[in-house]
PAGULO-246492 format. One record per residue: z, x, y of N, C-alpha, C in turn; residue in one letter. Coordinates in nm, 2 decimals. Each point is the difference from the previous one (the first is absolute). Layout:
! residues N
     n.w     n.u     n.v    ca.w    ca.u    ca.v     c.w     c.u     c.v  type
       Z       X       Y       Z       X       Y       Z       X       Y     A
...
! end
This chain:
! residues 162
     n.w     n.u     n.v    ca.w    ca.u    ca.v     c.w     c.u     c.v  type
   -1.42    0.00    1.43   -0.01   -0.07   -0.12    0.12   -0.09   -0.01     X
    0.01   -0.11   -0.06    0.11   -0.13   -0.03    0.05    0.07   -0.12     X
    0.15   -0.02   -0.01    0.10   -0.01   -0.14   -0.09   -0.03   -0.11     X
   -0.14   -0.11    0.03    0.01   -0.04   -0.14   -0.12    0.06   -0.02     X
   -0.10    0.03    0.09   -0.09    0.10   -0.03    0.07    0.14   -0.06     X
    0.10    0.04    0.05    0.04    0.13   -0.04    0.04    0.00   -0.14     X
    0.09   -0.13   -0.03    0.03   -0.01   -0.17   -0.14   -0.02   -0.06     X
   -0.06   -0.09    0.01   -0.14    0.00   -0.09   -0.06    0.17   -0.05     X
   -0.01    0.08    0.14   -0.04    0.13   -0.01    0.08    0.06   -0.11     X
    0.14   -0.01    0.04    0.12    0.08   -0.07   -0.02   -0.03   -0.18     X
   -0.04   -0.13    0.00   -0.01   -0.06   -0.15   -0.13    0.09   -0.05     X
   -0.12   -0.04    0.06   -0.12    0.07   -0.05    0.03    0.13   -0.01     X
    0.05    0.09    0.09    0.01    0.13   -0.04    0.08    0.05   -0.13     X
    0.15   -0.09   -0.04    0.10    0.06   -0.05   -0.08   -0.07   -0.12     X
   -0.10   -0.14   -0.01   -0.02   -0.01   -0.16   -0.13    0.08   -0.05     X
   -0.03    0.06    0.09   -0.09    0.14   -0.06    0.10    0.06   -0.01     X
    0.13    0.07    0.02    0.02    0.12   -0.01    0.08   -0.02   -0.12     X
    0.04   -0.15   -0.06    0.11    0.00   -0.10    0.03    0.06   -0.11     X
   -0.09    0.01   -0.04   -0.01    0.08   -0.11   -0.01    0.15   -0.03     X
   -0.08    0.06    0.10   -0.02    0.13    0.09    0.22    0.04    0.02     X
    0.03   -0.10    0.07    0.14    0.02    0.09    0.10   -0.05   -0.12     X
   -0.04   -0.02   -0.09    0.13   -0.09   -0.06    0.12   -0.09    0.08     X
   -0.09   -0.05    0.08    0.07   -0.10    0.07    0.04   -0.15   -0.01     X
    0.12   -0.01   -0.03    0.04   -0.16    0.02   -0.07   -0.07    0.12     X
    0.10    0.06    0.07    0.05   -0.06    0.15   -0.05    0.09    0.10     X
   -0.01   -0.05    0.13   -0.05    0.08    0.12    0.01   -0.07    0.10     X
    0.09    0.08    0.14    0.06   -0.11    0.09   -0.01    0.05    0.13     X
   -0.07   -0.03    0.09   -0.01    0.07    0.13    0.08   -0.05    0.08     X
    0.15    0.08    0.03    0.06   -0.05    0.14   -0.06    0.08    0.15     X
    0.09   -0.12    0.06   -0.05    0.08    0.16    0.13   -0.06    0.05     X
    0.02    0.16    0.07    0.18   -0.02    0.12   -0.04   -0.02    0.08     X
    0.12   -0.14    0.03   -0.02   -0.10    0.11    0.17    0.03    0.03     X
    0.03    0.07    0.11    0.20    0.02    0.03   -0.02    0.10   -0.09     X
    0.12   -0.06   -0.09    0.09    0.08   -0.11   -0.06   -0.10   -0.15     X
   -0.08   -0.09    0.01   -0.06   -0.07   -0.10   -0.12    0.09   -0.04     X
   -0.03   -0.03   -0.14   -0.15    0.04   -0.07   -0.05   -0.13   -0.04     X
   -0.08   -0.09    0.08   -0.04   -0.10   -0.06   -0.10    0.05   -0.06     X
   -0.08   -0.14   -0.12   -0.13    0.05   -0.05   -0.09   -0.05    0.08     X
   -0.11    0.06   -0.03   -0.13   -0.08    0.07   -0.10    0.05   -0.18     X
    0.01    0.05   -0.06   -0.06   -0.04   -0.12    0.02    0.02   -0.13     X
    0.01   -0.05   -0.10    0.04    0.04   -0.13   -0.13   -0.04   -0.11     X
    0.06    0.08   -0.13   -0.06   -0.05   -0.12    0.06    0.04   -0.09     X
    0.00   -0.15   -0.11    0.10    0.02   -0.13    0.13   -0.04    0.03     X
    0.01   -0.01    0.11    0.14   -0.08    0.03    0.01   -0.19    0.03     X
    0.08   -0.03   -0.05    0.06   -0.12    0.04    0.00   -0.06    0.11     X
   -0.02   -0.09    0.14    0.00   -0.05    0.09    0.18    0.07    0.08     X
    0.09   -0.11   -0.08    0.15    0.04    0.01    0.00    0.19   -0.01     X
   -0.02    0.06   -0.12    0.04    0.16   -0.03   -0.10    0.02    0.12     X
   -0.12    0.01    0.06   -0.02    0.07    0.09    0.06   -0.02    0.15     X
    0.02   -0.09    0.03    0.08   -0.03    0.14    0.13   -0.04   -0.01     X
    0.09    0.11   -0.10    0.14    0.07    0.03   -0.01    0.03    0.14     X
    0.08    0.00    0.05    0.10    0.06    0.14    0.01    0.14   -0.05     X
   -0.06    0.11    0.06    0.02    0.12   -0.03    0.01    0.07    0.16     X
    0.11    0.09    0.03    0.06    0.07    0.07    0.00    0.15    0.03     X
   -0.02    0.06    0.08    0.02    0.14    0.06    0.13    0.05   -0.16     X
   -0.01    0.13   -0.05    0.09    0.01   -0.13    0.02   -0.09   -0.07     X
   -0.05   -0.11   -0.04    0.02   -0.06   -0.10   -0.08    0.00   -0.11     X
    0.05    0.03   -0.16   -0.11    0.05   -0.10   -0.06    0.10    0.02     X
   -0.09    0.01   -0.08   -0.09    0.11   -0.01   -0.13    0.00    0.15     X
   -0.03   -0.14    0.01   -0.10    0.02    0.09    0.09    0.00    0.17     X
    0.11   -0.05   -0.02    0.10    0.04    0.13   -0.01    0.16    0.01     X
    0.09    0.02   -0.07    0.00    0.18    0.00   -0.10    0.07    0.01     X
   -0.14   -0.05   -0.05   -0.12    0.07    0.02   -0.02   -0.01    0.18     X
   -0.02   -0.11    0.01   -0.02   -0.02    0.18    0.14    0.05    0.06     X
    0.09    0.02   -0.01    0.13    0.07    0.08   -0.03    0.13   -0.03     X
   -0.04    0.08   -0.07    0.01    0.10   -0.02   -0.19    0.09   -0.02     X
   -0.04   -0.13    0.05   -0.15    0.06    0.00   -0.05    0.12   -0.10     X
    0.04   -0.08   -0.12   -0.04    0.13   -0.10   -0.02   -0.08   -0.14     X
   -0.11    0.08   -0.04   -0.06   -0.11   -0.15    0.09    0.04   -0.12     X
    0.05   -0.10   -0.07    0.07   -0.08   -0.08   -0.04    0.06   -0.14     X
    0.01    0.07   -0.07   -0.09   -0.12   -0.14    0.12    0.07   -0.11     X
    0.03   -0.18   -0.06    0.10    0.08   -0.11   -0.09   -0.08   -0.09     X
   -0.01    0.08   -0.11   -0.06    0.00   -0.15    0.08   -0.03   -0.12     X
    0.12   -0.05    0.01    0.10   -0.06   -0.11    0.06   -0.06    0.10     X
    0.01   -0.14    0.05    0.06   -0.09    0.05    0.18   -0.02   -0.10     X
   -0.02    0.01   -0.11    0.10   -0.07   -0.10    0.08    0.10    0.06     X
    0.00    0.12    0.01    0.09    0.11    0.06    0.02    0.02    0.12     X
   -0.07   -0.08    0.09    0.03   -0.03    0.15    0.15    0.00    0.08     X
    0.11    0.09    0.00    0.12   -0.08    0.04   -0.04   -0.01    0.17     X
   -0.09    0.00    0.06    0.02   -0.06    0.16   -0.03   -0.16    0.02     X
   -0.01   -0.02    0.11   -0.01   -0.17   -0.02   -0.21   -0.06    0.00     X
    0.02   -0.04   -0.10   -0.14   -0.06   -0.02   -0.03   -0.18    0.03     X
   -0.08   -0.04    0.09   -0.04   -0.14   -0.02   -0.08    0.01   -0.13     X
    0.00   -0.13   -0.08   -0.09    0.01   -0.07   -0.12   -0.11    0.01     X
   -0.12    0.02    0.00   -0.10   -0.06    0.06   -0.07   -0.09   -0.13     X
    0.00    0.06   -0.16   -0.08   -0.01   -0.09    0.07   -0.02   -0.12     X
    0.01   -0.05   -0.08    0.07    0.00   -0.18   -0.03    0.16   -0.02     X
    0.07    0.04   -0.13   -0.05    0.10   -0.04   -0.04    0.12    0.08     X
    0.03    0.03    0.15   -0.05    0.06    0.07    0.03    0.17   -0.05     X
   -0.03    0.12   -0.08    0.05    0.15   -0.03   -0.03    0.09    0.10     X
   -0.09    0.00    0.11   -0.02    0.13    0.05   -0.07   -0.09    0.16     X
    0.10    0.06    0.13   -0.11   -0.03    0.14    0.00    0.15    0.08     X
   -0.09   -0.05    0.10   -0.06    0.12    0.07    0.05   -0.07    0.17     X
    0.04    0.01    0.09   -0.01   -0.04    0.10   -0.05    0.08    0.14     X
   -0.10    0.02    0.07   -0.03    0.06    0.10   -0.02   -0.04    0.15     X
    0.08    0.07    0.13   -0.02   -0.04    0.09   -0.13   -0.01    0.04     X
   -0.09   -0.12    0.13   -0.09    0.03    0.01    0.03    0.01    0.18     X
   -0.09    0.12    0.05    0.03    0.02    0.13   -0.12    0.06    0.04     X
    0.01   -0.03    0.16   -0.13    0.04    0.09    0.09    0.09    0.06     X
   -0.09    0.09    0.07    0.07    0.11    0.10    0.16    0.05   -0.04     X
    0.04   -0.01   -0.12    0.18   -0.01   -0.01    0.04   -0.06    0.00     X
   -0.03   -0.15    0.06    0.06   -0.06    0.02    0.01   -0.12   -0.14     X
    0.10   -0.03   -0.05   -0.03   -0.11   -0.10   -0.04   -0.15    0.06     X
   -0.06   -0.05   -0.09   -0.04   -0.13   -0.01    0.00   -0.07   -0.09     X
    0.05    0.05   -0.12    0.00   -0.06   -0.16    0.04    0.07   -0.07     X
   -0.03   -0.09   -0.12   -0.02    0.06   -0.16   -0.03   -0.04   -0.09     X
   -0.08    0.09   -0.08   -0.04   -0.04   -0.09    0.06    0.05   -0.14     X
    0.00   -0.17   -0.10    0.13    0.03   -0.09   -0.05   -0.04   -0.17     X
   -0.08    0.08   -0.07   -0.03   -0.09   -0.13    0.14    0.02   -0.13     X
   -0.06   -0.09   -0.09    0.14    0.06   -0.11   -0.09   -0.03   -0.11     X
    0.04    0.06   -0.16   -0.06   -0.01   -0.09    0.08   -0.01   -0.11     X
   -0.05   -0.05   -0.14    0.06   -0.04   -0.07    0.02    0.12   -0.10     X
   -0.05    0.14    0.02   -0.01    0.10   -0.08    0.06    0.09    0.06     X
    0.09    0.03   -0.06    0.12    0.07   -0.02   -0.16    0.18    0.07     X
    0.07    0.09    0.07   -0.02    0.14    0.03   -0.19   -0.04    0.07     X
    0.01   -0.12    0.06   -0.14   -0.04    0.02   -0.06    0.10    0.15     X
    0.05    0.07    0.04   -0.05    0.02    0.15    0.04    0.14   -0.01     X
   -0.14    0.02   -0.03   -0.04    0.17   -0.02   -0.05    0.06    0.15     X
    0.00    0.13    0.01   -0.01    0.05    0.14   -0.14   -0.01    0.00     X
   -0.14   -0.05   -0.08   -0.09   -0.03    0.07   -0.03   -0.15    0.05     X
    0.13   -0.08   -0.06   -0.02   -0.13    0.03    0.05   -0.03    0.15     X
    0.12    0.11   -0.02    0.11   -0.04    0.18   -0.09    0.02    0.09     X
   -0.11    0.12   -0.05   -0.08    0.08    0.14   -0.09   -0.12   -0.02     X
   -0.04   -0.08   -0.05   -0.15   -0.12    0.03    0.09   -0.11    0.08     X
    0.10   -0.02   -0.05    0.10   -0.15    0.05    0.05    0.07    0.16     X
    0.03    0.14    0.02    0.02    0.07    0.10   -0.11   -0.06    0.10     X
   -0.14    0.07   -0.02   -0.11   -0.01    0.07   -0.03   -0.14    0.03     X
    0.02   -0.09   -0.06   -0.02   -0.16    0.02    0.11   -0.04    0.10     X
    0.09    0.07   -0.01    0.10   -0.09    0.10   -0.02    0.07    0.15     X
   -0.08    0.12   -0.03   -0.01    0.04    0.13   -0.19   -0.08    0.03     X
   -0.03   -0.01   -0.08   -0.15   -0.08    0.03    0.04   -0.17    0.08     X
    0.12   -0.05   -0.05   -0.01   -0.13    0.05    0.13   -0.02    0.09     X
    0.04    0.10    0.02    0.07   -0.02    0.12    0.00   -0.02    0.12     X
   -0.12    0.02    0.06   -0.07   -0.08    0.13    0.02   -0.12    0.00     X
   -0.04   -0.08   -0.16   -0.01   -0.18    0.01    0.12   -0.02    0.02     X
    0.13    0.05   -0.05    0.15   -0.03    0.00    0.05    0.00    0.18     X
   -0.04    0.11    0.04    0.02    0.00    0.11   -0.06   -0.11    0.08     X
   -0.12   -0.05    0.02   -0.07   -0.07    0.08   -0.10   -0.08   -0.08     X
    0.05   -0.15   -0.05   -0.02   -0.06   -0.12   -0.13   -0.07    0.09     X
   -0.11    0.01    0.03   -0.05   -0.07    0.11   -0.18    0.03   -0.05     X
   -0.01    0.13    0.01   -0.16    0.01   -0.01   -0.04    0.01   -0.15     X
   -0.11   -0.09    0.08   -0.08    0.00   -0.12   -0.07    0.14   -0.10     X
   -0.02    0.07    0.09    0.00    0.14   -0.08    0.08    0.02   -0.09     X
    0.10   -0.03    0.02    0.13    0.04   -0.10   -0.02   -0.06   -0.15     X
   -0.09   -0.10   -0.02   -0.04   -0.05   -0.13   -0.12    0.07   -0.02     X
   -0.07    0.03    0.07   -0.12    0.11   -0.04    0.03    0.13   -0.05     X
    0.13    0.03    0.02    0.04    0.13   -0.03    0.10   -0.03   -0.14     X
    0.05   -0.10    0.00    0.07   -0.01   -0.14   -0.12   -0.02   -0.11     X
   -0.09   -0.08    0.05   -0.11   -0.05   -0.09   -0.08    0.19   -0.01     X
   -0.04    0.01    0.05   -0.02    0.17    0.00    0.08    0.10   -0.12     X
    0.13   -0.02    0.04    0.06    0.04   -0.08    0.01   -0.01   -0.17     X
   -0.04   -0.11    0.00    0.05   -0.09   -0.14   -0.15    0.02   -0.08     X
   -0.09    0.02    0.07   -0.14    0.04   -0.05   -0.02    0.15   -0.08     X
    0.09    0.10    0.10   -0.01    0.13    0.00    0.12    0.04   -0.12     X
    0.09   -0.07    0.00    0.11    0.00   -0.12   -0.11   -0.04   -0.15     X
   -0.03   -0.09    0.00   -0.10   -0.10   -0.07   -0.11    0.13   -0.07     X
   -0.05    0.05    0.08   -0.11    0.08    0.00    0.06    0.13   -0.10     X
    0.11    0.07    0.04    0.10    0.12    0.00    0.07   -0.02   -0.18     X
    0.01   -0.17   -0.03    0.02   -0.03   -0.12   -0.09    0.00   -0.11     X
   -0.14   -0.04    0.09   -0.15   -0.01   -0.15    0.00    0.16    0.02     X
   -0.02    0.05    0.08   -0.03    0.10    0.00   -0.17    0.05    0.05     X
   -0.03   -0.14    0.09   -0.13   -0.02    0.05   -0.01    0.06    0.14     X
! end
């Protein structure tokens, strides 16, 4: 799948989930070196999404160095170092995404409500970053929008309740 197929996916899925996720923002990097470039976002700015973001830098640095999911729920009380991606941003979640152990990304939303990322939302945002971590890794097949589009149906579905 292409960058921009993958963001279109990334958008369809995250604007079903907004409201469900209390989601601003939502940002898929992928490590390239010691860089996390993006390959998709939503809710962000052109400029705020393609910051220069580094191996330990911020929240989604530290999440990828230290391969372990993130989520602080009072940002205003945050003393580590935070980028900030959004106005108003109160509560992010950050999760590595990896195949076999090995990292390849991450995935990083943030919200504007304060204690937003309850342990059944981490485990759904959990499961998603391990569902689309294939495309991160190997941005190329077309499958890989069949499976986000898949996704975004079954989210969709899990919300009516149909």
């Amino acid at each position: 799948m292409s960058y921009a197929d993958f963001h279109v996916a990334l958008n369809d899925i995250m604007g079903q989930l907004k409201s469900k996720l209390g989601v601003s923002n939502a940002i898929i990097r992928r490590l390239e070196g010691d860089e996390l470039k993006t390959v998709a976002h939503f809710g962000f700015g052109e400029e705020e999404a393609h910051i220069r973001i580094y191996l330990g830098q911020g929240v989604t640095g530290r999440c990828a160095k230290e391969n372990t999911i993130i989520v602080i729920n009072d940002l205003d009380s945050y003393k580590g170092q935070y980028i900030s991606g959004i106005d108003n941003a109160r509560a992010e979640i950050c999760v590595p995404m990896t195949i076999s152990g090995r990292l390849v990304g991450t995935f990083n939303i943030e919200s504007t409500v304060k204690d937003n990322f309850t342990k059944e939302k981490i485990e759904l945002i959990t499961r998603m970053a391990a569902m689309l971590a294939p495309n991160v890794a190997s941005i190329q097949s077309k499958a890989g929008t069949s499976l986000a589009r898949a996704l975004a149906n079954l989210e969709s579905r899990a919300e009516t309740g149909a």
